[in-house]
C-alpha positions as CSV (number, residue, x, y, z in Angstrom):
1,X,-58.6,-18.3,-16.5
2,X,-59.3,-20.5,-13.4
3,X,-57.9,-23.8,-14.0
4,X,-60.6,-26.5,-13.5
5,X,-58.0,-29.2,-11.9
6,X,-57.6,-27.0,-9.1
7,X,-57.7,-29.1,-5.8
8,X,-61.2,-28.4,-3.8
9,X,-61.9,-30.2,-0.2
10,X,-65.4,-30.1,0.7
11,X,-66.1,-30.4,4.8
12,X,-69.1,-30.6,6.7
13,X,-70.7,-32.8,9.2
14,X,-74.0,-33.4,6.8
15,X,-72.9,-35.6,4.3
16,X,-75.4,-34.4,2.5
17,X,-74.5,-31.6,1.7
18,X,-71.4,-32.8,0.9
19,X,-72.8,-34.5,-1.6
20,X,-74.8,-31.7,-2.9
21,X,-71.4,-30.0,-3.7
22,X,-69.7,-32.3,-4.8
23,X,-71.7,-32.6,-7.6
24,X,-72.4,-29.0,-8.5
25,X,-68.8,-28.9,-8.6
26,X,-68.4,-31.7,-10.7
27,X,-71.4,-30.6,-12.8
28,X,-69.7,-27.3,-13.6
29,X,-65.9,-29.0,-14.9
30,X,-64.1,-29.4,-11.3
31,X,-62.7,-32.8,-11.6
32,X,-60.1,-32.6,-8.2
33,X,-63.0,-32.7,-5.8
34,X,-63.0,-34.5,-2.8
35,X,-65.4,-34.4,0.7
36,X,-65.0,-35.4,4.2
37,X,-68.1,-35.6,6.9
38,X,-65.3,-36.1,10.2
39,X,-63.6,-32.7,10.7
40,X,-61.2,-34.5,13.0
41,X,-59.7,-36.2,9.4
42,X,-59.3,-32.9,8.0
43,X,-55.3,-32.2,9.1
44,X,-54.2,-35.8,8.3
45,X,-55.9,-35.5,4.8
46,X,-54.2,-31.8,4.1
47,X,-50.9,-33.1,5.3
48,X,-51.2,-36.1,2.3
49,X,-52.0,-33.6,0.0
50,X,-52.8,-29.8,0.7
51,X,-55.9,-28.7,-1.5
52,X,-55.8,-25.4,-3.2
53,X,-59.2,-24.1,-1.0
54,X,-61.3,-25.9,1.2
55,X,-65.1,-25.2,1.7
56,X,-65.2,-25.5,5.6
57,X,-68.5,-26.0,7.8
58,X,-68.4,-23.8,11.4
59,X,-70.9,-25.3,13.5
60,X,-69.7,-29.4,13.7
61,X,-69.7,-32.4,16.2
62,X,-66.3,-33.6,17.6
63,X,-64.8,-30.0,16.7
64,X,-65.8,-27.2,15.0
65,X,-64.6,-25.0,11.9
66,X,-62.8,-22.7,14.1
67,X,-60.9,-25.4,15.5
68,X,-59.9,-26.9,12.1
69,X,-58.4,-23.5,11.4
70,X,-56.3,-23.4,14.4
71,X,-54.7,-26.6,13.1
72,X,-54.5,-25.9,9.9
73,X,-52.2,-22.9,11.2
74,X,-50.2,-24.5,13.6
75,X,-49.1,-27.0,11.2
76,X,-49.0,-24.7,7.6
77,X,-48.5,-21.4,8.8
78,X,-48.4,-19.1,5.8
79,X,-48.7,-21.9,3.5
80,X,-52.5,-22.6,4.9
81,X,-54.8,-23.1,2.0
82,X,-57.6,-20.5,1.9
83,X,-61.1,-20.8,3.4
84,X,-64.8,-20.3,2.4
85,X,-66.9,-20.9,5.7
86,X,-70.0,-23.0,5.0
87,X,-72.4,-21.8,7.8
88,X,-76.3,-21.1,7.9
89,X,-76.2,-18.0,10.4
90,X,-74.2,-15.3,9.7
91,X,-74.1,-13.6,13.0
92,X,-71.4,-11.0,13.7
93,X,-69.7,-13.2,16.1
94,X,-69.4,-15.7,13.6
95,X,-68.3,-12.8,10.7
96,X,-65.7,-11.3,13.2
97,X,-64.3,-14.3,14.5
98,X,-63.9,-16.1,11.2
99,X,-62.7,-13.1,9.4
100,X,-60.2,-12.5,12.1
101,X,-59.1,-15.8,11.2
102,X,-58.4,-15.5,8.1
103,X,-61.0,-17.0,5.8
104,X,-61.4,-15.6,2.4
105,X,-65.5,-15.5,2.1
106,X,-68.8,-17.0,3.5
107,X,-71.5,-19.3,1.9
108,X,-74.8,-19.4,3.5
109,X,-77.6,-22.6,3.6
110,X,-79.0,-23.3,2.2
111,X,-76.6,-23.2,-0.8
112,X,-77.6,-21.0,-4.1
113,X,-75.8,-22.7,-7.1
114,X,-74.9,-19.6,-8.8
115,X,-73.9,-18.0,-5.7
116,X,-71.4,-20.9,-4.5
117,X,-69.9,-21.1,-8.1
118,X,-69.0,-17.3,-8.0
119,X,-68.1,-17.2,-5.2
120,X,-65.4,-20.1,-5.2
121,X,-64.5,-18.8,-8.8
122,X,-63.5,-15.7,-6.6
123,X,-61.6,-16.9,-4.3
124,X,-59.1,-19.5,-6.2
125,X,-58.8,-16.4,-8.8
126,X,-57.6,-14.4,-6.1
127,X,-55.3,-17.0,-4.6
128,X,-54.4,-17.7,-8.0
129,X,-53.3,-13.7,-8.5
130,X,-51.4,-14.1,-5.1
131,X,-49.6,-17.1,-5.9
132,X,-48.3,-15.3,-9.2
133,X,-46.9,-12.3,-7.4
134,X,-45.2,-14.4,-4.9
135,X,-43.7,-16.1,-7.6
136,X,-42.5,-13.0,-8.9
137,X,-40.9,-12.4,-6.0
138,X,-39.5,-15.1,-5.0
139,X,-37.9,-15.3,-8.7
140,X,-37.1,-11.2,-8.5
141,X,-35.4,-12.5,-4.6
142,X,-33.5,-15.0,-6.0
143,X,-32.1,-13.1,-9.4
144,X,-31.4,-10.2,-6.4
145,X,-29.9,-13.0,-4.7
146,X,-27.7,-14.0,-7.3
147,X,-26.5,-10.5,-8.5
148,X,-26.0,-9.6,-4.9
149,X,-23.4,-13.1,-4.6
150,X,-22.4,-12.2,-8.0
151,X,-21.2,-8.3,-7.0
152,X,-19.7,-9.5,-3.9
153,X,-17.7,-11.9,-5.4
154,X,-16.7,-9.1,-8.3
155,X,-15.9,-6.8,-4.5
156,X,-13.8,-9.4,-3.3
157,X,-12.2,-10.1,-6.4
158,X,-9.4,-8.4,-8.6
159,X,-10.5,-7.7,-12.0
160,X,-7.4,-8.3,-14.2
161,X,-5.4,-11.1,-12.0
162,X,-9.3,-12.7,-10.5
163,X,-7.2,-13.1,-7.4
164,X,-8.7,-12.4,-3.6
165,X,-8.2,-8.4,-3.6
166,X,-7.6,-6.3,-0.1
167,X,-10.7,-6.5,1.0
168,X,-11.2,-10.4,0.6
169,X,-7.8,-11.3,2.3
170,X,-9.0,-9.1,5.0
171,X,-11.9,-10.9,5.8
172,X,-10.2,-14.0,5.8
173,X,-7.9,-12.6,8.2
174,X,-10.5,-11.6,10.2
175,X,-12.3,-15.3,10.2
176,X,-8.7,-16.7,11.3
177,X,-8.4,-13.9,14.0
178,X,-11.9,-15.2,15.0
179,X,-11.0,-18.6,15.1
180,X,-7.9,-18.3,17.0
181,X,-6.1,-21.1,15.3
182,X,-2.4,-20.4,14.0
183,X,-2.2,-18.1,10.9
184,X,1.1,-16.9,9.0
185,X,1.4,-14.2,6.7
186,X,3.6,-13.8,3.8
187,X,4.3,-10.4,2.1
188,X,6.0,-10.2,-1.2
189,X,6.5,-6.8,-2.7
190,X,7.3,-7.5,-6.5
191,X,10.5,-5.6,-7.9
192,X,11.1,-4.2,-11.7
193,X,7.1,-4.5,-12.6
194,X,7.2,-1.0,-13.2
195,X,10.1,-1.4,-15.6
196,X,7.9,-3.8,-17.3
197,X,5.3,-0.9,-17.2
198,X,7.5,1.6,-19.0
199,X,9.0,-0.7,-21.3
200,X,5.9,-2.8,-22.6
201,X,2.9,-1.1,-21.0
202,X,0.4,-2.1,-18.7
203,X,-1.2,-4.9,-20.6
204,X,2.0,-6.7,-20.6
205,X,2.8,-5.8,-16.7
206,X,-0.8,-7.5,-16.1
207,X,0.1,-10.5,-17.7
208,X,3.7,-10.3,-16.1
209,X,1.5,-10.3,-12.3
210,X,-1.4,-13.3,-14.0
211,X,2.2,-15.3,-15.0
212,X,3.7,-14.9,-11.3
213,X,0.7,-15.7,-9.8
214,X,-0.5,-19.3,-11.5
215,X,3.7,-20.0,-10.5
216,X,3.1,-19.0,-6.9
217,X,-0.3,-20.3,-6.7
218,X,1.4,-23.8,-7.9
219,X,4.1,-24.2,-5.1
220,X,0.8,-23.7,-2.4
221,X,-1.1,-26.0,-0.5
222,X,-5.0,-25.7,-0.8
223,X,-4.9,-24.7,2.9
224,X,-3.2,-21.6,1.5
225,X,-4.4,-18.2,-0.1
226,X,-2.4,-16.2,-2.1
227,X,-4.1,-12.2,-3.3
228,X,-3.0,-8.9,-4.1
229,X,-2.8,-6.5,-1.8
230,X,-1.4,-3.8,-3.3
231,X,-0.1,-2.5,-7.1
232,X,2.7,-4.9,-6.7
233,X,2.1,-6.7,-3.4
234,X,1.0,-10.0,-3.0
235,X,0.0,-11.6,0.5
236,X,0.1,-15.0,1.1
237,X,-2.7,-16.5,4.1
238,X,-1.5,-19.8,5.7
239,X,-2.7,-21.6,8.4
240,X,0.4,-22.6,10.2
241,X,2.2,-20.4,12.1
242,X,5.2,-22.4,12.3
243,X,8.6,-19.8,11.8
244,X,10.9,-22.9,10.3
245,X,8.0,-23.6,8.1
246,X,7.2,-20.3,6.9
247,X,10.6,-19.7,6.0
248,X,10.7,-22.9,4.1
249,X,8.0,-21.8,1.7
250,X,9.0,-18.2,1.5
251,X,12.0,-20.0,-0.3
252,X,10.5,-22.2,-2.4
253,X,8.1,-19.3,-3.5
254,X,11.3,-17.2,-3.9
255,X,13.1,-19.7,-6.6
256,X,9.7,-18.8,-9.0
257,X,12.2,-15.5,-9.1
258,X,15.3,-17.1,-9.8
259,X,15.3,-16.7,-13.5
260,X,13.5,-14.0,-15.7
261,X,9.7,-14.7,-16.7
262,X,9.1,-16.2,-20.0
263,X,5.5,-14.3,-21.9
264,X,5.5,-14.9,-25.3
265,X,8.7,-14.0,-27.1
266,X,9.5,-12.3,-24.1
267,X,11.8,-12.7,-20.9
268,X,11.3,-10.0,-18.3
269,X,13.0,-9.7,-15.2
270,X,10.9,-9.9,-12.0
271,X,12.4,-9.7,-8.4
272,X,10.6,-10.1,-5.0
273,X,11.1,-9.8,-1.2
274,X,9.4,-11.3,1.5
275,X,8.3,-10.3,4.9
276,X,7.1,-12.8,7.3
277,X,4.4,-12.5,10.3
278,X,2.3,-15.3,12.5
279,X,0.5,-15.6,15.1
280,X,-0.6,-18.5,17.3
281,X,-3.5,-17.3,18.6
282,X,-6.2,-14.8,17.9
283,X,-4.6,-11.0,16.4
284,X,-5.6,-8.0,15.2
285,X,-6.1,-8.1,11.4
286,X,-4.1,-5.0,10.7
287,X,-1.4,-5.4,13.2
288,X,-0.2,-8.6,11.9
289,X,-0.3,-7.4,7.9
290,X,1.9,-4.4,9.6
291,X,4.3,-7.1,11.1
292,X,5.1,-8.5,8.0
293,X,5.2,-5.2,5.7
294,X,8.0,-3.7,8.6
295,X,9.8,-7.3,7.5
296,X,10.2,-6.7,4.4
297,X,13.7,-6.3,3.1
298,X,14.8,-3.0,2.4
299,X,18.5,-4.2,0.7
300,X,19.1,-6.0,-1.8
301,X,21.3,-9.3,-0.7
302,X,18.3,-10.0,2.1
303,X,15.2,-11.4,0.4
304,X,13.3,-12.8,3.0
305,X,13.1,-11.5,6.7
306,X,10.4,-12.2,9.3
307,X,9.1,-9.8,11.9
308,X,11.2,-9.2,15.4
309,X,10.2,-6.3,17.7
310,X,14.0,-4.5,16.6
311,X,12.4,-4.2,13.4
312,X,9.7,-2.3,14.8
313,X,11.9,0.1,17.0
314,X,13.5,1.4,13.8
315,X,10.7,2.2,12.2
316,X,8.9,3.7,15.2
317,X,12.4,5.8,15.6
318,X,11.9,6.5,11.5
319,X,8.7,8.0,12.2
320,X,9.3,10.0,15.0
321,X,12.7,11.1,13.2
322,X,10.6,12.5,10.2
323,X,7.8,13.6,12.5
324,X,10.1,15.9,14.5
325,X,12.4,16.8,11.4
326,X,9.5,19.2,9.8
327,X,10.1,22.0,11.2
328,X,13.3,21.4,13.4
329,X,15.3,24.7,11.4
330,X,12.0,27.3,12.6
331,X,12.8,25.7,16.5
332,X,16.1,26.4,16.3
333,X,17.4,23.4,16.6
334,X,19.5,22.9,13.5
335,X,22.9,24.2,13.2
336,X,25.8,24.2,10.3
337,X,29.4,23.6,11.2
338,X,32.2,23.5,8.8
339,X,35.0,21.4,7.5
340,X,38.1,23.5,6.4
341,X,39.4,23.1,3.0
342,X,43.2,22.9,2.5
343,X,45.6,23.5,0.0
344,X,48.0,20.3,0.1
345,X,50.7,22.1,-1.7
346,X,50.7,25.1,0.5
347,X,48.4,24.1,3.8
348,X,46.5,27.3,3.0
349,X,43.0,27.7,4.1
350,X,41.1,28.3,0.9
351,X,37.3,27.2,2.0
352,X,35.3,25.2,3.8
353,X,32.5,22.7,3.5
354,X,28.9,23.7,5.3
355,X,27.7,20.6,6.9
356,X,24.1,20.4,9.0
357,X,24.0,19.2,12.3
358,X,20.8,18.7,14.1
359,X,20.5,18.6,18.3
360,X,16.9,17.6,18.6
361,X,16.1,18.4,22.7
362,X,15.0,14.6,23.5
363,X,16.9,12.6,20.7
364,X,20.1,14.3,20.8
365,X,22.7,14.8,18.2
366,X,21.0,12.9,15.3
367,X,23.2,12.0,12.4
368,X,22.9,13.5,8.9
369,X,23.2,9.9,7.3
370,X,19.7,9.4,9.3
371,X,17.5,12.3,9.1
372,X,18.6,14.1,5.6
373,X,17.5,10.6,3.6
374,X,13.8,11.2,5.6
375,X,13.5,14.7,4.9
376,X,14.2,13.9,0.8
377,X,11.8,11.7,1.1
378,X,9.2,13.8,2.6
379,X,10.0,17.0,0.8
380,X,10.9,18.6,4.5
381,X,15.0,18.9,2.8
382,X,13.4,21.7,0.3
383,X,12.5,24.1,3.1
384,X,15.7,22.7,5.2
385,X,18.0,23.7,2.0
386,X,16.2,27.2,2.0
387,X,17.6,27.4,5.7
388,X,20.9,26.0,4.5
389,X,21.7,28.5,1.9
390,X,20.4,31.8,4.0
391,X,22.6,30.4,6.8
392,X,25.9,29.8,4.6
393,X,25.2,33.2,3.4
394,X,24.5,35.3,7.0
395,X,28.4,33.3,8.0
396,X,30.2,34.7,4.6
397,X,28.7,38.5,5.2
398,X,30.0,37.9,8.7
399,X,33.4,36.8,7.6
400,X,33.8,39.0,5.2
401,X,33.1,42.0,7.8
402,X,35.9,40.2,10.1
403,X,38.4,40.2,7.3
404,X,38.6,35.8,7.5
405,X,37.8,35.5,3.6
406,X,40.3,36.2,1.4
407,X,39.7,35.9,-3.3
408,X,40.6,32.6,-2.6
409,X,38.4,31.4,0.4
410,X,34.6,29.7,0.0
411,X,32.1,28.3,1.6
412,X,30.7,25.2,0.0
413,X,27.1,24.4,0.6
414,X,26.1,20.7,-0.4
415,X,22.4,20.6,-2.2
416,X,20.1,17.9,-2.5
417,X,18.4,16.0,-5.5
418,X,15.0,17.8,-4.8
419,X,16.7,20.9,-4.7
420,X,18.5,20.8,-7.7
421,X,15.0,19.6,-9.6
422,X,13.7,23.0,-9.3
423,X,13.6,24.9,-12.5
424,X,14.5,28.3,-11.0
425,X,17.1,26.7,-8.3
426,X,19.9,28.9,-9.7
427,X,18.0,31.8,-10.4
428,X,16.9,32.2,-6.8
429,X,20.4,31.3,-5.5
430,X,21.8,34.0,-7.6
431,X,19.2,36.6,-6.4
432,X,19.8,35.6,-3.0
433,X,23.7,36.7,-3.7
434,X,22.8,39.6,-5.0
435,X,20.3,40.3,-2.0
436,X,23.6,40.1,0.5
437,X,25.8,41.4,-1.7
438,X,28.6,38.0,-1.7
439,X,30.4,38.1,-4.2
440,X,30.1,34.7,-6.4
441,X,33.5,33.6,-5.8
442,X,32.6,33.1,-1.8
443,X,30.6,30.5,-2.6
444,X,30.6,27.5,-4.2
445,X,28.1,24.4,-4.2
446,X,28.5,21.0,-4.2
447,X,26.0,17.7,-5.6
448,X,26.1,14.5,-5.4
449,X,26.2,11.8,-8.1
450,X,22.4,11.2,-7.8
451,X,21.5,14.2,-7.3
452,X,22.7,14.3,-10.9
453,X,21.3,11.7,-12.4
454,X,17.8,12.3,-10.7
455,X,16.9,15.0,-13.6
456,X,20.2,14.8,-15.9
457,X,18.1,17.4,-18.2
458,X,17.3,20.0,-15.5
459,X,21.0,19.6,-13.8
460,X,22.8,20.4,-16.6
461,X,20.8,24.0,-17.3
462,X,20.9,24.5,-13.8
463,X,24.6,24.3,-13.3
464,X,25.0,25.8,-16.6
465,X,23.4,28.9,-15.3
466,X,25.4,28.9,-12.1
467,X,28.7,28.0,-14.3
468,X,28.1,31.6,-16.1
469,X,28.1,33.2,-13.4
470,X,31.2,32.1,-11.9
471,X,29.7,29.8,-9.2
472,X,32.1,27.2,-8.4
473,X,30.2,23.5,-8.7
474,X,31.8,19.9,-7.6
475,X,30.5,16.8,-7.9
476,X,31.1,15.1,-3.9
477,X,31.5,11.5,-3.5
478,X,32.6,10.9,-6.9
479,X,33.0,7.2,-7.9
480,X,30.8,5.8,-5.3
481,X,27.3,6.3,-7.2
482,X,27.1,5.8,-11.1
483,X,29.9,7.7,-12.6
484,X,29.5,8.4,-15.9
485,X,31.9,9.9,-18.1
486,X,29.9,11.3,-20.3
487,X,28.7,13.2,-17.4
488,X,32.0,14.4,-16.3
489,X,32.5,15.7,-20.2
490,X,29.3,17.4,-20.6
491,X,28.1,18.8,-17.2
492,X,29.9,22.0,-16.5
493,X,31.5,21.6,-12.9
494,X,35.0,22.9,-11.5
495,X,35.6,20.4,-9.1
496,X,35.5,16.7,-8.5
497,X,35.8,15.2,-5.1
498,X,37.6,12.1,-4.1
499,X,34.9,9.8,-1.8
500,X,36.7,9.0,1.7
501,X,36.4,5.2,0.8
502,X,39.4,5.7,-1.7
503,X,41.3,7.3,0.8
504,X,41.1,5.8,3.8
505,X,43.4,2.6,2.7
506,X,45.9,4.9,0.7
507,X,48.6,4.3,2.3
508,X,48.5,0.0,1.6
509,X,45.8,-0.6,-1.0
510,X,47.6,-0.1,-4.3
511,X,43.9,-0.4,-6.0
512,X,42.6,2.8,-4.2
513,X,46.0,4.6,-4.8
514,X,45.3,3.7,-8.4
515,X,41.7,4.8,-8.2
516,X,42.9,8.1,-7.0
517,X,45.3,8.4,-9.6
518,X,42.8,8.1,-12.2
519,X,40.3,10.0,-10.7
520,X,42.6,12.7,-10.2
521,X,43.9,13.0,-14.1
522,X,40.3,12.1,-15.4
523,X,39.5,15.5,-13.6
524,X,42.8,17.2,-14.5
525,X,41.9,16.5,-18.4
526,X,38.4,18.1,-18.1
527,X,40.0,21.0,-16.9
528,X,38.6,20.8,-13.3
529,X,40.6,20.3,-9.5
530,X,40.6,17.6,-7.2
531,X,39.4,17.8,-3.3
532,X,40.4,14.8,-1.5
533,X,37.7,13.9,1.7
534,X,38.5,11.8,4.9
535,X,42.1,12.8,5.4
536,X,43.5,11.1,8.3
537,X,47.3,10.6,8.2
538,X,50.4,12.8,6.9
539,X,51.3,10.0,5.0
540,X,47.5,10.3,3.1
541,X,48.2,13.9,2.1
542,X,51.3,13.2,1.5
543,X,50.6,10.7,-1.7
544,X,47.3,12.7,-2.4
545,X,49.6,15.8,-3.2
546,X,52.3,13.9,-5.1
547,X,49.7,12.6,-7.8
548,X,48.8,16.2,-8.0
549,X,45.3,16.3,-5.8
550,X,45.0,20.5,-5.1
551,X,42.9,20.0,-2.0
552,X,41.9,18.2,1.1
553,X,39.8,18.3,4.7
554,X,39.5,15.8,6.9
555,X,40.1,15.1,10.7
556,X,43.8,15.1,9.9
557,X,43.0,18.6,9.6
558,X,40.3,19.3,11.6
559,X,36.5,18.2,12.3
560,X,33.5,20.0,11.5
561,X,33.6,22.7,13.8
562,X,30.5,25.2,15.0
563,X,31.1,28.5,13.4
564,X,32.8,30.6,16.3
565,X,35.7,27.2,16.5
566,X,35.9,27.6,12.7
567,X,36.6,31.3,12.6
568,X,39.0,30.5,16.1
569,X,40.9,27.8,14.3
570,X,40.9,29.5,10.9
571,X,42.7,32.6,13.0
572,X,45.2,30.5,14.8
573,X,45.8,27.5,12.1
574,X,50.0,27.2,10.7
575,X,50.9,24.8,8.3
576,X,52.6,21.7,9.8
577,X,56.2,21.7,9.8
578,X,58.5,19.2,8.1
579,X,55.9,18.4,5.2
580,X,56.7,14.8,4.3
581,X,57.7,14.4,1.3
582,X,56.3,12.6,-1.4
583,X,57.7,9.1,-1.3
584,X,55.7,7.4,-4.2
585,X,55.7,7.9,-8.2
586,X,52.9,9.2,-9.9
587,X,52.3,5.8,-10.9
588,X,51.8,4.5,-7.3
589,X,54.8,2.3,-7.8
């Protein structure tokens, strides 16, 4: 239904037939009517008050209808009100012309009452019908408008914490790399949240990150952002990118850490490290998150560190360590040598220790301590064990053939964690025997204290097996990792090896003589020997044999030497003369 309040204008030079409008309008309910005979008032009238549809005469003095329009669009544009053209001829230049212009309908003089009513009834229903839909849309836009801002945000946003996720810190980066101004960058990686996770669950590990951040969040400035990056990284946005200053609030963020978090009835541990990165100018987003990540501590007495090119050097050396590590056994480039084993009360040879060198052709003679922690990591030291073991194996068939290895002589091969993990390590290692036809008591292996303790389940039915058949095991480096003696009771080894950090000060460190002591009984009352490492002086074997140690290697000794010196040396070794002899009680008194 039309409303009747609806805003009419009425123009046309013959005020008479203004008139005559006006009042068939009124006649029939309009009551917003209005009439103007000077169509040069007509855009100072509509920009008072814009009427709903104006009844517009073509042919006027001054300026005609067509002109009006052209005003009327300049100055209203899409909000121009629509037109019905009052005219008496309706020639096709006038149809075309006006029509191309945009008015809505024609009414011809003289005027038929009916006609004009209908007509005008039209026309505001139809404007009335489009003002509705635009409505609709502009309401529709706007609820679009808000869900889009709303989803956005939720993008931006992290769920459980409601802190700036990734992708929000990112584009804040971005704006500051835009801008140019200083920016500094702090990233925390959070420690122990996944002991939170195993002990208490996830809800609780949530909470744990929501607690940590309202305590961070409070020690910032509002010219600071603080989001999570990762799991259990957190990055901190500033807009200084002063070092001294950096540093300062990297330690006063750090003391939230100093004592354990308090949720509920509940006090959980939570440790962090920080890696700092700036830049004065503008950056590359990415680059400068790197910066700080490569910073990040990777020990645990540093907590904070900030970004220097030698940082970068070591990881770039890292990654082309483990990039040319894959594969480095198939090129031939990896070797073993071997340690001999000697027996300190007679200076028999009775074995050696496989060790695995690696001459890469541009890095050189890369050390073990380097490139055997990357290859765990990667899962490269399963396929370099393989190598290990076949190697070890094609040396004792050789040796064997050349009469070196005696009942009493073995080769010790040292296996990693990952190895050990497999369910069917010892299976395979005893097939492989069997496929060269070595006798078991040629070889012998030896694992580390975490290589242990990585899968104390699996270990223990994997040496078991081995045990059974007669393969000699030792734990190396004992006393350096976490020795356990309930380990040393229950796993079924034959050998324990003294670490080269208790030997090295034997001969005026009454601790590590003690150590030695202890290690070596502990070992005698499970039934198992003792292999002392890092033998340097006479006067080292000398003590090492009076507490009753059975054997030792070391550069007192000799080196790890390539196979062909081994077998050489091995030929030509004698005992050395005049044995010292043993100058100390058992007791190291």
């Amino acid at each position: 239904m039309i409303s009747m309040n609806k805003h009419l204008l009425v123009v046309d030079d013959n005020s008479v037939n203004v008139e005559l409008l006006l009042d068939l309008l009124d006649d029939h309910g309009f009551d917003n009517v209005h009439g103007l005979s000077d169509p040069r008032h007509v855009l100072a009238y509509c920009q008072q008050q814009l009427p709903d549809l104006i009844l517009l005469d073509i042919r006027m003095p001054h300026i005609d209808g067509y002109a009006v329009m052209e005003q009327l669009q300049e100055h209203f544009a899409d909000q121009t009100p629509p037109i019905i053209v009052l005219t008496a001829q309706i020639d096709d230049d006038t149809r075309h012309r006006a029509l191309k212009m945009g008015i809505r309908d024609f009414l011809t003089k003289p005027f038929k009452h009916d006609e004009v009513l209908q007509r005008i009834r039209n026309t505001l229903d139809v404007e009335h019908r489009y003002q509705v839909r635009d409505k609709q849309a502009e309401t529709l836009e706007q609820m679009v408008a808000k869900r889009t801002e709303e989803l956005d945000h939720q993008s931006r946003t992290d769920p459980i914490t409601q802190l700036p996720n990734r992708r929000a810190l990112t584009q804040l980066l971005q704006e500051a790399a835009q801008r140019g101004h200083g920016t500094g960058l702090l990233f925390i990686a959070l420690d122990h949240l996944d002991d939170a996770v195993r002990l208490h669950g996830y809800g609780i590990a949530d909470q744990l990150i929501m607690h940590i951040s309202h305590r961070l969040n409070a020690q910032l400035s509002p010219k600071c952002t603080l989001g999570l990056w990762g799991g259990s990284e957190l990055l901190v946005i500033t807009q200084s990118a002063e070092l001294t200053g950096l540093r300062q609030l990297a330690s006063r963020l750090l003391s939230c850490f100093d004592h354990d978090q308090t949720l509920g009835d509940l006090l959980l541990p939570l440790n962090a490290r920080m890696g700092i990165s700036w830049s004065h100018g503008h950056f590359e987003t990415e680059r400068l998150v790197h910066m700080a990540a490569l910073a990040l501590p990777q020990n645990g007495s540093l907590r904070i560190q900030n970004y220097n090119e030698t940082l970068e050097t070591q990881q770039r050396h890292r990654l082309h360590l483990q990039q040319a590590v894959r594969g480095a056994t198939q090129r031939g480039e990896m070797s073993l040598a071997f340690q001999p084993k000697l027996s300190l009360a007679t200076q028999q040879v009775i074995g050696a220790e496989a060790l695995l060198r690696w001459y890469h052709p541009e890095l050189g003679h890369v050390s073990p301590a380097d490139f055997i922690p990357l290859a765990e990591a990667s899962g490269d030291i399963l396929s370099i064990g393989e190598w290990v073991l076949e190697e070890a194996m094609r040396y004792i068939v050789q040796w064997r053939q050349q009469g070196l290895l005696n009942d009493r002589f073995h080769i010790a091969v040292n296996v990693a964690a990952r190895q050990l993990a497999r369910k069917d390590f010892a299976q395979n290692l005893l097939t492989r025997l069997a496929k060269h036809n070595i006798p078991e008591r040629f070889f012998a292996l030896e694992v580390t204290e975490s290589g242990l303790l990585s899968d104390m389940h699996n270990a223990r039915i994997q040496l078991a097996q081995l045990t059974e058949a007669k393969i000699a095991v030792a734990i190396d480096d004992f006393g350096t990792g976490h020795s356990s003696l309930a380990y040393v009771k229950t796993l079924p080894f034959s050998t324990l090896k003294i670490d080269r950090a208790f030997v090295l000060d034997l001969e005026k460190d009454t601790v590590d003589r003690q150590l030695a002591l202890t290690i070596t009984q502990l070992a005698h009352a499970v039934g198992c020997n003792v292999v002392a490492e890092g033998i340097e002086t006479a006067a080292q074997a000398d003590y090492l044999r009076s507490i009753g140690c059975e054997a030792a290697q070391g550069y007192y000794y000799a080196r790890p030497l390539p196979a062909d010196e081994f077998y050489r040396w091995c030929t030509n070794w004698k005992p050395h003369p005049n044995l010292t002899p043993a100058t100390e009680s058992v007791n190291g008194a």
